[in-house]
C-alpha positions in Angstrom: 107.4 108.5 82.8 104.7 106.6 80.5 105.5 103.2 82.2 105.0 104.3 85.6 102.0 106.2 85.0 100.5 103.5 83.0 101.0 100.9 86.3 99.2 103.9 87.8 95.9 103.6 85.9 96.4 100.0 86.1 96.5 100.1 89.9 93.7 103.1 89.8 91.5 100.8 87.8 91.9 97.7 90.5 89.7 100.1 93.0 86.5 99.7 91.2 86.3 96.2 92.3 87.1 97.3 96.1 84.6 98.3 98.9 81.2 97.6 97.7 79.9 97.9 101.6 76.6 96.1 100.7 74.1 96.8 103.1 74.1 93.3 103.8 77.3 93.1 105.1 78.7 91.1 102.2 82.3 92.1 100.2 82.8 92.1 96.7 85.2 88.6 96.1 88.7 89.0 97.0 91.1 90.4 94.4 92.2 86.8 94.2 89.1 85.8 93.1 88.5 88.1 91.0 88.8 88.4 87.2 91.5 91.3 87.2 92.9 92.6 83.8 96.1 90.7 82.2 98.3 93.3 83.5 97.1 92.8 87.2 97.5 89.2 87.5 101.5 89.8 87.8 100.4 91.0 91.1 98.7 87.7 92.3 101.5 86.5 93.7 102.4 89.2 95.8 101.0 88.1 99.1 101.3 91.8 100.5 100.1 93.2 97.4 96.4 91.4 97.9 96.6 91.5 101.4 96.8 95.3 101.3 94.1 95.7 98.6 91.9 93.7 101.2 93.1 95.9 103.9 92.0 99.3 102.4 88.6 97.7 101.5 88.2 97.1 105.3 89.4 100.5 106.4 87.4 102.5 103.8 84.2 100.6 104.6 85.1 101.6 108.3 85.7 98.1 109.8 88.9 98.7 110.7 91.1 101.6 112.1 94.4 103.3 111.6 97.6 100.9 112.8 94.5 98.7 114.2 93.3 101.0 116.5 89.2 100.9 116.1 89.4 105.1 118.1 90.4 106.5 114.7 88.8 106.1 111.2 87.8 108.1 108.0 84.2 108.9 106.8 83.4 110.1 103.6 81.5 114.0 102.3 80.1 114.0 99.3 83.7 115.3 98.0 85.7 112.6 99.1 87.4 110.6 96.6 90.1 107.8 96.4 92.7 106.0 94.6 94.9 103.0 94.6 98.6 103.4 93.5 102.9 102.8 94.1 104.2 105.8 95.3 107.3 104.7 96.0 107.7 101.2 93.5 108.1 98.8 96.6 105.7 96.5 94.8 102.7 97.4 97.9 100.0 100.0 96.5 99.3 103.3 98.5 95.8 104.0 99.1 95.1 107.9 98.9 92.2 109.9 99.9 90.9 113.7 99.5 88.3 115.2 101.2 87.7 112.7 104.4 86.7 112.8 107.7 89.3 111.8 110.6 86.9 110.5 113.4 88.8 109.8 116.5 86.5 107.6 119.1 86.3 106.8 122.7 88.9 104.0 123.2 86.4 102.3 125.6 83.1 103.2 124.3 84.1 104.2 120.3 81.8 106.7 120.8 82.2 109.6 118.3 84.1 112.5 120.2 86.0 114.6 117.4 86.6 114.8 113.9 88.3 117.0 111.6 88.9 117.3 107.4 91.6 116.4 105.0 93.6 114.4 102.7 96.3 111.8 103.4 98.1 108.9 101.7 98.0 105.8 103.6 99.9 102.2 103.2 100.6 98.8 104.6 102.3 96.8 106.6 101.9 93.4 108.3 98.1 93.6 108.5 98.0 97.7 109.5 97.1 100.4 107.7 99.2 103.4 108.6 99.6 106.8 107.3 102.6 107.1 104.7 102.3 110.9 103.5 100.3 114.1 102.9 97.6 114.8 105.7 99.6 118.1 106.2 96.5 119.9 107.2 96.3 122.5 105.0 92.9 122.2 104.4 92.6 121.8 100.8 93.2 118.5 99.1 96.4 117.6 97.0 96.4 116.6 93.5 99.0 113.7 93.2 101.4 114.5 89.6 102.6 112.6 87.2 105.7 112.0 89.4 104.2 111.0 92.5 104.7 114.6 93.6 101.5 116.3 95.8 100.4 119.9 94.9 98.4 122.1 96.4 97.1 124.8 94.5 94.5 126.7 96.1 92.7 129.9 96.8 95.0 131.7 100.0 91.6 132.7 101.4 92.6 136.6 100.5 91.9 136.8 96.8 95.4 134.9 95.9 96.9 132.2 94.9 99.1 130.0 96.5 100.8 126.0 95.4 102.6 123.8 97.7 105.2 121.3 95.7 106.1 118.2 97.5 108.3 115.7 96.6 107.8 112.7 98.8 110.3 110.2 99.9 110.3 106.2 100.0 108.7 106.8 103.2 106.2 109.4 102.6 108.6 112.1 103.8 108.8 115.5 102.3 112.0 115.3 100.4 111.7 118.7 98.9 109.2 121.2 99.0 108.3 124.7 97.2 105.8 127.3 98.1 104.6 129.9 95.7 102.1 132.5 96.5 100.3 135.4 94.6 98.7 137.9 96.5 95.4 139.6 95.6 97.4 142.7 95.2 99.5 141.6 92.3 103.1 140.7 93.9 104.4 137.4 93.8 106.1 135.2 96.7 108.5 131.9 96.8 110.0 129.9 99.5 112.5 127.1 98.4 112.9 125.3 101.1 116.3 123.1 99.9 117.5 126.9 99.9 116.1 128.9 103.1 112.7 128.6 104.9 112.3 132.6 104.6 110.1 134.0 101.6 110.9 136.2 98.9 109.7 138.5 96.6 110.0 137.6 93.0 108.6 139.1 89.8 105.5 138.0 87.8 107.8 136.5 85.3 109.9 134.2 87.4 106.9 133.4 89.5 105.3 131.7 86.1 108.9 130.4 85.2 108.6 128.4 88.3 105.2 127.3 88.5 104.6 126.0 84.6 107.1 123.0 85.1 105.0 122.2 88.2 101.5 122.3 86.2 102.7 120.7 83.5 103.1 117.5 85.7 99.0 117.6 86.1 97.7 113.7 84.7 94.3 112.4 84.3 95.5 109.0 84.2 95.3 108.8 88.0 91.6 107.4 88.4 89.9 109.4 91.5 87.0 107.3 92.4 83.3 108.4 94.8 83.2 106.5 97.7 80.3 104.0 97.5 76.5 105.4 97.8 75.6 103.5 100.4 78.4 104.1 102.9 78.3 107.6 102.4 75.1 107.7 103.3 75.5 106.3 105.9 78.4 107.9 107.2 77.3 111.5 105.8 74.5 111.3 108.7 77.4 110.2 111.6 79.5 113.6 110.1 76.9 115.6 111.7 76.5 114.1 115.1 77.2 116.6 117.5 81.0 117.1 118.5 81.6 118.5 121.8 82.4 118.3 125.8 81.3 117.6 129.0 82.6 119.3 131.9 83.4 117.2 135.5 79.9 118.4 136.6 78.4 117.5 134.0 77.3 120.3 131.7 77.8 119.7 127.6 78.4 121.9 125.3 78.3 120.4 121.2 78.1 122.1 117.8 77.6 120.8 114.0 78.0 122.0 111.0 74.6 122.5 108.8 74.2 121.3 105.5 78.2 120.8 105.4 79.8 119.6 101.9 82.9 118.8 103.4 84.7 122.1 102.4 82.6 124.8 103.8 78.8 124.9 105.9 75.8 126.7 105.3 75.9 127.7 109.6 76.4 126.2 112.7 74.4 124.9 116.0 75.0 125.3 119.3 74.1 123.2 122.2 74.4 123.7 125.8 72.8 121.7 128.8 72.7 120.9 132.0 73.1 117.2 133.5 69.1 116.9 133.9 68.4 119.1 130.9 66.8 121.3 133.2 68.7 123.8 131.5 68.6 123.8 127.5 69.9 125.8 124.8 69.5 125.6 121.5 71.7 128.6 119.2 72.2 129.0 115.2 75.3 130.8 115.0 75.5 134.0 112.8 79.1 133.4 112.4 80.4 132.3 108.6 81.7 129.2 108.1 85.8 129.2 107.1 87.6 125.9 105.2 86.6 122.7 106.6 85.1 123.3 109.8 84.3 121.0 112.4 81.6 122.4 114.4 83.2 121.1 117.5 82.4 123.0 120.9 84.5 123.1 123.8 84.7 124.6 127.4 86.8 128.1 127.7 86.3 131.0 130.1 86.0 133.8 127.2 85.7 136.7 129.0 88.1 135.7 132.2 85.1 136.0 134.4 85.7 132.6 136.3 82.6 131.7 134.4 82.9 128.7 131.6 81.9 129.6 128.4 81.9 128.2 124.9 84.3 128.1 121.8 82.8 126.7 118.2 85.5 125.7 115.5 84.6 127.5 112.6 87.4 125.9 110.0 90.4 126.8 109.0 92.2 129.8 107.1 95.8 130.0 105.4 98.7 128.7 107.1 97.4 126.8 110.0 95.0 130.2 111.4 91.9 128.2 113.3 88.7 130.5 113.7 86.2 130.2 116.2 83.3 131.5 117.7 82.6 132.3 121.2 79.0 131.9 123.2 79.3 133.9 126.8 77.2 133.6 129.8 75.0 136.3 130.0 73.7 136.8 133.7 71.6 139.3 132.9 69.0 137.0 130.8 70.2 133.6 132.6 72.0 132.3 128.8 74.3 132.3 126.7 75.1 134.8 123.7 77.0 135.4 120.6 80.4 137.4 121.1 80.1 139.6 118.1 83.7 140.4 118.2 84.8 137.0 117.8 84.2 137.4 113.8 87.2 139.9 113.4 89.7 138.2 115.2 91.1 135.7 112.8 93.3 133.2 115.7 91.6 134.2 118.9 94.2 132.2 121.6 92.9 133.4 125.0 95.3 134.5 128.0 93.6 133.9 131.2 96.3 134.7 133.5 96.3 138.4 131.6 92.6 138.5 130.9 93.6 139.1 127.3 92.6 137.4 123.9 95.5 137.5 121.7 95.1 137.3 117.9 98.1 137.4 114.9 98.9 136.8 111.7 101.8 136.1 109.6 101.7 136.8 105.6 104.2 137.0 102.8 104.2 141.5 102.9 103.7 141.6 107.1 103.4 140.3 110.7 100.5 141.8 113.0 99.8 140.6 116.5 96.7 142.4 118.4 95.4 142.3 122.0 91.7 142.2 122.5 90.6 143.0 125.9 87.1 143.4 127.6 86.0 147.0 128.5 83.0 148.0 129.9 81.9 144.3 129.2 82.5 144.4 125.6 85.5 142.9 123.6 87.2 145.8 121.8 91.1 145.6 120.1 93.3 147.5 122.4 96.7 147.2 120.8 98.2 146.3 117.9 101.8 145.8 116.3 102.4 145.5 112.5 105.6 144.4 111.3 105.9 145.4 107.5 108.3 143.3 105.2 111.1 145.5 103.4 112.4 144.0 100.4 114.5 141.0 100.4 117.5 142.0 99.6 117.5 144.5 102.6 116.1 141.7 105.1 115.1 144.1 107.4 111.4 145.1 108.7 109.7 148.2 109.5 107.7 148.0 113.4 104.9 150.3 114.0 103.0 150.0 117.5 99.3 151.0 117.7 97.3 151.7 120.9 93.5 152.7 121.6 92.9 156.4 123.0 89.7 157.9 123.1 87.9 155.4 120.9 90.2 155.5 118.0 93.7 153.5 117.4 96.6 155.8 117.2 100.2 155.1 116.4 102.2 155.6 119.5 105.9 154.0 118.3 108.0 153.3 115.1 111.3 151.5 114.8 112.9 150.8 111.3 116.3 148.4 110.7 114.6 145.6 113.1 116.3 142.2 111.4 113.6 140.4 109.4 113.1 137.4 111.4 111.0 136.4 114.9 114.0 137.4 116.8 114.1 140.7 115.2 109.7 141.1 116.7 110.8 139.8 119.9 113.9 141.9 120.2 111.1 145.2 119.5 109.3 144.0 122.4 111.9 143.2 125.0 113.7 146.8 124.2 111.7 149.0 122.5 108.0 148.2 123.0 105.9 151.3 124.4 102.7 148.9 126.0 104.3 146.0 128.1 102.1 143.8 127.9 103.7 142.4 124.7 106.1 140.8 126.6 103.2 138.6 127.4 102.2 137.4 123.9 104.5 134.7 122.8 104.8 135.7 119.2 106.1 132.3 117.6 102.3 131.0 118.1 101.5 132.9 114.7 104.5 132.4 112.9 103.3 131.4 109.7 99.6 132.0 110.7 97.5 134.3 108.5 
């Protein structure tokens, strides 16, 4: 592996002399021009080599897009970092970067109209830059191993652990991948997914069996490098532009995050107005920030009173779960408010047609799914259903149904022996569900979600 690894540094090295973004406009001299170390130079006559070292100096200074396509580029946080090397040995260097911004842009007017976080590996090809691998929006950046592999290894948001193992292809595919999770309560999870996508319970013992190899592939030969001063500063300011949208009649709605590092915010702002500002609002959320939020705002009718209210993106959790928070239309004082209820619902995915805000989550020991509804004018849970995982050799789950009566949530079903799978919840709630409004949730949205 020390040959490889040692082109790595190499290559790592070559991205000092890249992307000086001098204020003036001026680029540092071309990697042809410059005076590159003896083991570089057997790169000068690669055409595509130089020409995508050029390339990634021009999209990391922000002067040109992904595949050439000025709507989408990458801003720095004060986290990002980046590196040059092979991943795959075709003789053209990957550019990889943690901790970015994805800015899409108005095609027409490259106006700034969302953005979101995380890490990708990008490459090149007859003058485009192009994503090649990672970017699997897990929100948490990947460290790239001694064998080109990507982990993950993170905190699961609950008080565990969890590392994602990928293996990447000559074309930045995922050519194997392993998932091990600790929870905070002491048990221990895999999913192999060359053997089956389900997860299993393993012991403490085998669960360190598996993830010392993994660990043991950490390098520090792989040079992560800051993004110049001077371009993040001047793209730290863009970052907290307002993101939002503007309804047909013109109202806005925006939000940012507040003294964001990239990873988490200290709070969030809200904006609402109307097309001649006659009617402004200015709100500082209460709600806590989650993993790489956005601060985006958008138009949703919250409480299904044929009124448009407004959603915040709060960040990410584990597995994909999206928090947000919700400002409703009060009539009563002529503005909008906080929905304090918003905070406990982990995936709020409203259901217009059933006036119901569903919410679910999917971990390694069980599957819950919960209706919110609004009652009285507030937004309480009305019914839940919690799948609990036996073990794996019995692949079977335990179902128990929970309803609210008289202000407190009593059980109101059980059913054992249900096959451990998503057919096995939605075969529960086509035959033996007591509430029918189940049928209206369609559970595979939070597969995997929690």
């Amino acid at each position: 592996m020390r040959p490889a690894i040692f082109k790595t540094l190499l290559s790592a090295f070559f991205i000092l002399l890249l992307c000086a973004c001098q204020a003036d406009g001026e680029r540092n001299v071309t990697p042809e021009q410059s005076n590159l170390p003896e083991c570089q130079k057997t790169h000068q006559d690669n055409n595509d080599y130089s020409a995508a070292l050029t390339a990634y100096e021009s999209f990391l200074c922000g002067d040109i897009g992904l595949d050439n396509n000025p709507s989408f580029t990458i801003a720095p946080t004060p986290e990002s970092k980046y590196a040059i090397l092979d991943m795959n040995n075709d003789g053209i260097p990957e550019l990889a970067v943690i901790n970015v911004i994805f800015q899409n842009r108005n095609s027409e007017t490259l106006e700034l109209e969302s953005a979101s976080f995380d890490s990708a590996i990008f490459s090149y090809s007859n003058g485009t830059v192009f994503i090649w691998g990672g970017g699997s929006h897990r929100h948490n950046p990947f460290e790239i191993l001694s064998n080109k592999a990507l982990l993950y290894d993170c905190d699961d948001g609950h008080g565990g652990r969890e590392i994602i193992y990928h293996e990447l292809d000559e074309k930045g595919g995922i050519a194997r991948e392993i998932e091990l999770w600790s929870s905070s309560d002491g048990r221990y999870y895999l999913t192999d997914h060359a053997q089956s996508d389900f997860q299993v319970e393993i012991s403490e013992e085998n669960w360190q069996e598996l993830v010392d190899p993994i660990l043991s592939l950490r390098t520090d030969l792989i040079l992560w490098v800051d993004f110049p001063e001077n371009h993040t500063e001047d793209l730290a300011t863009e970052k907290l532009i307002f993101l939002g949208e503007t309804r047909d009649d013109g109202w806005r709605c925006e939000g940012t995050c507040v003294n964001s590092d990239g990873i988490s915010c200290e709070s969030f702002l809200v904006r609402i107005a109307s097309p001649d500002r006659s009617f402004f609002q200015e709100i500082a959320l209460t709600a806590e920030s989650r993993t790489m939020p956005t601060g985006a705002a958008h138009w949703e009718d919250v409480n299904f009173d044929g009124e448009l209210d407004v959603l915040v993106h709060l960040g990410g959790g584990r597995a994909g779960t999206e928090g947000y928070a919700a400002m409703i239309w009060d009539e009563t004082v002529g503005s909008y408010r906080e929905e304090p209820a918003y905070a406990e619902i982990g995936n709020p995915t409203p259901d217009t047609e059933h006036k119901i805000v569903w919410d679910g989550a999917d971990t390694s020991s069980q599957f819950d799914l919960s209706a919110w509804e609004y009652w009285n004018g507030n937004l309480v849970k009305t019914h839940q259903l919690s799948a609990l995982y036996n073990s794996p050799a019995e692949q079977r789950i335990s179902l128990i149904e929970y309803e609210l009566k008289d202000g407190v949530f009593s059980e109101i079903h059980q059913s054992v022996s249900i096959p451990d799978d998503i057919k096995g919840i939605e075969t529960y709630i086509s035959t033996y569900a007591v509430w029918e409004g189940w049928k209206w949730c369609d559970v595979k949205c939070f597969q995997q979600k929690g």
